[in-house]
PADREN-660550 format. One record per residue (C-alpha): residue in one letter; z, x, y. Coordinates in pm, whole numbers, padded with zeros to 5 digits, always signed. Layout:
REM PADREN-660550
aZXY/...
REM end
This chain:
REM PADREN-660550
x-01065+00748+03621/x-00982+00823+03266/x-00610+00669+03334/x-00750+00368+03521/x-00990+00280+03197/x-00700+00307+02948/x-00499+00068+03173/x-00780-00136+03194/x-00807-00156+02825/x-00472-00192+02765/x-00474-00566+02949/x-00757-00671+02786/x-00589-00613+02442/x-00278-00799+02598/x-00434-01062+02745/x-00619-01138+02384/x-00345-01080+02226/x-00163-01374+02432/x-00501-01637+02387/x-00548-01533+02023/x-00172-01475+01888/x-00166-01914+01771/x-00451-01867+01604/x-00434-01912+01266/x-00102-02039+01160/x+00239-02134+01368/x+00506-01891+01558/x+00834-01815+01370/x+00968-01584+01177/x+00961-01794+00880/x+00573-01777+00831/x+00534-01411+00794/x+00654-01358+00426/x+00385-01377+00179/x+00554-01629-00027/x+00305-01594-00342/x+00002-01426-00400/x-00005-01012-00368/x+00072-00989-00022/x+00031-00616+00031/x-00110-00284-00142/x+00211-00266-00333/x+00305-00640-00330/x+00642-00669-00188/x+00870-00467+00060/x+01023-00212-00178/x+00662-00104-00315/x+00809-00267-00688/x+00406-00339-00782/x+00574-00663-00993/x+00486-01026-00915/x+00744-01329-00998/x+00426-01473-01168/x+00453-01548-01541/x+00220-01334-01680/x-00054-01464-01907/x-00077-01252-02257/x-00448-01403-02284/x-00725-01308-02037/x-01105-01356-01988/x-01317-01173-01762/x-01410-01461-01449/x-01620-01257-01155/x-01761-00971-01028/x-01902-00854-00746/x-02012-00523-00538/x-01809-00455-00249/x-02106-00223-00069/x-01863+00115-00099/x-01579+00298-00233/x-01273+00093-00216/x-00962+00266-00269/x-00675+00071-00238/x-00576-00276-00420/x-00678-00568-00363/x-00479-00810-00087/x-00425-01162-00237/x-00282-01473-00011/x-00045-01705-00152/x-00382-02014-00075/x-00587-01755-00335/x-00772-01566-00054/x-00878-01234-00114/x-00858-00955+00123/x-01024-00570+00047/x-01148-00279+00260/x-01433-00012+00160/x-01558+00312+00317/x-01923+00165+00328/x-02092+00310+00589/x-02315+00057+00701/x-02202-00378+00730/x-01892-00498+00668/x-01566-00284+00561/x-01352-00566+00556/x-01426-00835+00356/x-01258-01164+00229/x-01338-01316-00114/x-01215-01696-00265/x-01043-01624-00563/x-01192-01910-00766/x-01503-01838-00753/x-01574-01517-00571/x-01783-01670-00322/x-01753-01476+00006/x-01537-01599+00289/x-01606-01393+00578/x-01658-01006+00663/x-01642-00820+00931/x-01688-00447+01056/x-01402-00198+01211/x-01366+00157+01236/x-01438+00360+00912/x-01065+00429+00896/x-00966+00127+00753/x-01113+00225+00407/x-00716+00410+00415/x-00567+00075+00513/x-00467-00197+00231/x-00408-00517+00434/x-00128-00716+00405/x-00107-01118+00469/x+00101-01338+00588/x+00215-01654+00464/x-00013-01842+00701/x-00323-01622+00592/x-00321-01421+00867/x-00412-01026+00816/x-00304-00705+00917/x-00540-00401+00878/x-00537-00087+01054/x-00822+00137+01187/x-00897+00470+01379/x-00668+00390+01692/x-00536+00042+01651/x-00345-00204+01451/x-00555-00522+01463/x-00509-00907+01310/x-00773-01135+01199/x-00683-01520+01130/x-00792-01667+00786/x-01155-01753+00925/x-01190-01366+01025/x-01128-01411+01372/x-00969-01172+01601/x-00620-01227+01679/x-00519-00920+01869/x-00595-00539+01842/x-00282-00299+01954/x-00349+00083+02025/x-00179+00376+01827/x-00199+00704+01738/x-00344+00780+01451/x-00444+00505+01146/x-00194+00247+01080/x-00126+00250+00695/x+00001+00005+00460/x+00237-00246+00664/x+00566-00409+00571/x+00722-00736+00700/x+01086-00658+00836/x+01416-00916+00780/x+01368-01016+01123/x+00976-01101+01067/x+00782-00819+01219/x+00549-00578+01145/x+00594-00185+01042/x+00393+00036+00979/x+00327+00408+00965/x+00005+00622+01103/x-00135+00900+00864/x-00045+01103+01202/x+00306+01009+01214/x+00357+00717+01481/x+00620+00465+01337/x+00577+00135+01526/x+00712-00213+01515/x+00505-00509+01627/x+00564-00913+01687/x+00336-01022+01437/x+00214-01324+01662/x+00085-01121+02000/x+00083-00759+01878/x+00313-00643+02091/x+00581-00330+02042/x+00947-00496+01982/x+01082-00143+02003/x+00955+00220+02107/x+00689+00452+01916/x+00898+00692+01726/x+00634+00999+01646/x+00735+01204+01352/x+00575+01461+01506/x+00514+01557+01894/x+00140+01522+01935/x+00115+01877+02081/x+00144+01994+01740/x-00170+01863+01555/x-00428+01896+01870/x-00457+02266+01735/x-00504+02366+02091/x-00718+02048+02197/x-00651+01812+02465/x-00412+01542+02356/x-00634+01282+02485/x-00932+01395+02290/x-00748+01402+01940/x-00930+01218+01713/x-00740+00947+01582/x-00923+01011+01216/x-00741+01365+01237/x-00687+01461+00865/x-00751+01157+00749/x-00986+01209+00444/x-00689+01427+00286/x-00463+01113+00253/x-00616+01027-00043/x-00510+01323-00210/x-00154+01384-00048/x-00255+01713+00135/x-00061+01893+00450/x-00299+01763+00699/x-00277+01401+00654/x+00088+01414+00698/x+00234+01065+00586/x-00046+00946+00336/x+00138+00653+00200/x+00322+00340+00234/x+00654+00296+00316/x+00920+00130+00099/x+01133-00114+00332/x+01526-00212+00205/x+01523-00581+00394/x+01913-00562+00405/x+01994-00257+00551/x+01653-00199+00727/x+01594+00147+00578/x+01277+00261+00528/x+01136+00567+00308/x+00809+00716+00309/x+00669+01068+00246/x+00627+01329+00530/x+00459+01671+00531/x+00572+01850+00828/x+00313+02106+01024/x+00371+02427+00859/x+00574+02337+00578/x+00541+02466+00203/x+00590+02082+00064/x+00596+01748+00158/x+00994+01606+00223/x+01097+01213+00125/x+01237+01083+00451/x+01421+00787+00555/x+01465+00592+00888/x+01630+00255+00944/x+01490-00020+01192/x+01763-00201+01375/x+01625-00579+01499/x+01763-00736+01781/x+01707-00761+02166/x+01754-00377+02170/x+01546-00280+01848/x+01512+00078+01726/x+01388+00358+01548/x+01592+00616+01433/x+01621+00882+01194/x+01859+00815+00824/x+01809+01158+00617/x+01516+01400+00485/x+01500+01566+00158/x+01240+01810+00020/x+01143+01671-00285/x+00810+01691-00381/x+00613+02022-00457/x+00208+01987-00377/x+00320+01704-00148/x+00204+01337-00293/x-00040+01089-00282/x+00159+00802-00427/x+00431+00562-00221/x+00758+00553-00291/x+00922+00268-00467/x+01267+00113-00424/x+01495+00002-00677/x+01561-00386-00642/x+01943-00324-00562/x+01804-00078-00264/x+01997+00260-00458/x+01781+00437-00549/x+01437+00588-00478/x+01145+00651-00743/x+00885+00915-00599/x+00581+01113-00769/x+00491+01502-00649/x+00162+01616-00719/x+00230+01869-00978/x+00325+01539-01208/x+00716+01467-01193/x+00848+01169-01158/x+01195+01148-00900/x+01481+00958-00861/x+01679+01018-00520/x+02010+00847-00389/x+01878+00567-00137/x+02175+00643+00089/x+02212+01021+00139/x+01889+01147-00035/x+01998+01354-00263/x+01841+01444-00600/x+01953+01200-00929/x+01700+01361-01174/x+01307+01472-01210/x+01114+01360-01526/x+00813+01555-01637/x+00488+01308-01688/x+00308+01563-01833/x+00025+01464-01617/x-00046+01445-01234/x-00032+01014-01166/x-00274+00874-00950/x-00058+00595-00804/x+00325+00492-00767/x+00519+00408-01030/x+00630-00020-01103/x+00938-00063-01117/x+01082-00439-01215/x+01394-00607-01079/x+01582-00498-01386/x+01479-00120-01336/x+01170-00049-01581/x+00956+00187-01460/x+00627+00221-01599/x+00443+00557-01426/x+00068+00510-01325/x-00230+00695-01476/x-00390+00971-01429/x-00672+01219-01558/x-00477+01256-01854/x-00232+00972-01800/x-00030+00806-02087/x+00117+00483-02092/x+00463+00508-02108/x+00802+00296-01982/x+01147+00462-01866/x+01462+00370-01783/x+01696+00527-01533/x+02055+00626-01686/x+02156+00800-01394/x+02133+01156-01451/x+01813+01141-01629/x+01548+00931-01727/x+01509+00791-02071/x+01161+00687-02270/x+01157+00340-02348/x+00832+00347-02511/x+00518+00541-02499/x+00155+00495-02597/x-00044+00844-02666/x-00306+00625-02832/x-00434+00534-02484/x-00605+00660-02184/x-00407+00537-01899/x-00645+00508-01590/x-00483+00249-01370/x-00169+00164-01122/x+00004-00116-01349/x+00110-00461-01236/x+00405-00592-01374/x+00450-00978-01416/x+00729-01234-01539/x+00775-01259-01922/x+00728-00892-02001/x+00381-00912-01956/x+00186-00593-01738/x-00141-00532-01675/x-00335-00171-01590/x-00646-00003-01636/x-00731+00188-01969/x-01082+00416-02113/x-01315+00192-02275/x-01546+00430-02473/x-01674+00714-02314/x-01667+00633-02009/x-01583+00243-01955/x-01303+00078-01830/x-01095-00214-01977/x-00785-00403-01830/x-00541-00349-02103/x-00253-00673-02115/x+00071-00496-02259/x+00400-00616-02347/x+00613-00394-02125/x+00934-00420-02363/x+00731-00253-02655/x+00383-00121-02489/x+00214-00364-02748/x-00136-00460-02667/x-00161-00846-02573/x-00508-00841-02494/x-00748-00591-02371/x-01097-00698-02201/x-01407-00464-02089/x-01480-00490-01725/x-01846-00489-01747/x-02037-00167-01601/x-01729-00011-01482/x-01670+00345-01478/x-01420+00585-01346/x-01068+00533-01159/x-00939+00233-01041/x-00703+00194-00721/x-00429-00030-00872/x-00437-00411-01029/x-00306-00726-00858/x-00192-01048-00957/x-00296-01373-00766/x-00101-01667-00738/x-00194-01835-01034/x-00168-01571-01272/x-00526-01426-01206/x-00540-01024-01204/x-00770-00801-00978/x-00855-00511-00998/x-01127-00321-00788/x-01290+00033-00878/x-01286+00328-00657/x-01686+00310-00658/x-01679-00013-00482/x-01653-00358-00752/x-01426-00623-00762/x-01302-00764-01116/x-01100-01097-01124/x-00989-01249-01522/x-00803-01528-01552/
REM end
């Protein structure tokens, strides 16, 4: 009976997928890539957290408003200004969509709890990707259903693929690759890790698909891939963190994705890199060499793209509570922290060199980097206020720094819209938009 109801389930999810997959934009590869906006939690396929926006060195505070829980990843923008965000609120809606003019709200809707752990990431045609306890699902730009796909686990941060589909990772180790337009699997599951081995002596079939998921937020052993992935479009190589059952650490692994009528999954290299495991992505260099990585007991690493092996470690002298940006001509400015500084470096190779560093602030935030040296991140206002701080990342210099009214703790990372507008929400649940 149990077998029959699964089948049974399984068409219905196909056959919406195959009425709903039109809606909301055309079929084609071409439409997927975000071409503007902040498409995704880390804005583009190699996690950079940069925008090709010119940044503007002048900002004013526009909007506000509650988003009915904590909220703790970035917020989602489409290249048409739409606003995308997800929140742990426990009752109404826990994904919502926002107008980026003038905050008004454009539709919400409610899915599993889970997806508070899933940033969404848009399409060019404004239609969303979100995961949730079980399922990859897409909504159109009205908040319509598109399709809903079983998996195991919850589907983190996605990335678009050279060949226009969709991968993605589950906090419980499924890697899957999906046609963006019906939901459907171009190539087989790959799980990081048999499913025998997390029941803890349960049934398979009554694993919880929320298994370990409130550690993912902190990088612990049982969520064991808490972060997005970092995709190289040319090569297909992917990189994301992995903490094994039963290991001491959390390892840096690569796979590639091979497109085609005969598309796969397969393993490229491990390396154990990160003591305390991590709660940040990883980041790719723009020429797809090297990778940038943070461990939880606050170093910074650089690893060979192609073989994984160790370039250097740089001490932040703090633990950072995000990835690190890294622009196209290899800055990297480190995200806050507790004690987080504001600080730039460059990579020479066999070490990492401090372009500048500011000890004069309290560095809160996960920095976005825009055209024209201009950045943007989250600093202490007061005692215990916030402030978006507008920086000149070739010096550090303050631009412009404005108070985000009644703010107070962490936030998860700022964004930059299409028009040079920059988000950022709190981890207590509020959106802030300056233009």
């Amino acid at each position: 009976m149990r077998r029959a109801l699964r089948s049974s389930a399984a068409a219905l999810t196909a056959i919406s997928a195959l009425l709903l997959s039109g809606c909301g934009g055309d079929s084609g590869t071409e439409n997927v890539f975000g071409a503007g906006g902040w498409p995704g939690m880390h804005s583009d396929a190699r996690n950079s957290d940069t925008s090709t926006v010119a940044g503007a060195r002048s900002l004013d505070f526009s909007w506000s408003r509650p988003i009915g829980g904590p909220t703790p990843t970035r917020a989602t923008v489409a290249a048409n200004g739409q606003i995308f965000l997800t929140s742990q609120a426990e009752q109404g809606c826990n994904l919502l969509s926002f107008q980026i003019e003038s905050g008004r709200k454009r539709w919400c809707n409610r899915i599993g709890p889970g997806a508070a752990a899933s940033s969404p990431v848009v399409d060019a045609v404004t239609n969303v990707y979100v995961g949730e306890e079980g399922a990859m699902t897409s909504f159109n730009e009205h908040g319509q259903l598109r399709w809903r796909t079983p998996v195991t686990g919850v589907p983190l941060a996605a990335q678009f693929t050279s060949d226009g589909k969709l991968l993605f990772i589950t906090h419980l180790g499924q890697i899957n690759v999906l046609d963006p337009q019906t939901g459907f699997k171009v190539a087989p599951s790959y799980d990081l890790i048999p499913p025998a081995s997390y029941t803890q002596g349960m049934n398979v079939e009554t694993v919880p698909n929320d298994l370990g998921l409130d550690q993912c937020f902190d990088g612990g052993s049982p969520c064991p891939v808490a972060n997005s992935p970092a995709l190289d479009l040319d090569s297909g190589r992917f990189v994301f963190t992995f903490w094994r059952p039963g290991a001491e650490q959390a390892d840096l692994v690569a796979m590639r994705y091979t497109g085609g009528d005969k598309a796969k999954i397969e393993p490229d290299w491990s390396a154990s890199t990160l003591p305390g495991g991590s709660a940040s992505s990883p980041v790719l260099s723009a020429d797809g060499k090297t990778v940038y990585g943070n461990d939880n007991a606050g170093h910074l690493w650089a690893v060979d793209a192609q073989s994984g092996a160790l370039e250097w470690s740089h001490d932040l002298g703090y633990r950072p509570l995000g990835s690190p940006s890294v622009t196209a001509d290899g800055l990297i400015v480190p995200a806050g922290g507790e004690k987080g500084r504001l600080s730039a470096l460059r990579d020479r190779g066999d070490h990492a060199e401090v372009v500048w560093e500011r000890r004069d602030l309290q560095h809160l935030g996960s920095p976005a980097l825009a055209a024209g040296a201009t950045g943007y991140t989250v600093v202490r206002d007061g005692d215990n206020g916030l402030a978006l701080l507008t920086f000149d990342t070739t010096t550090g210099d303050t631009r412009d720094q404005d108070t985000l009214p009644g703010a107070t703790g962490f936030t998860a990372g700022t964004s930059i819209g299409p028009n040079g507008e920059v988000l950022t929400p709190t981890l207590i649940g509020e959106l802030f938009v300056l233009k």
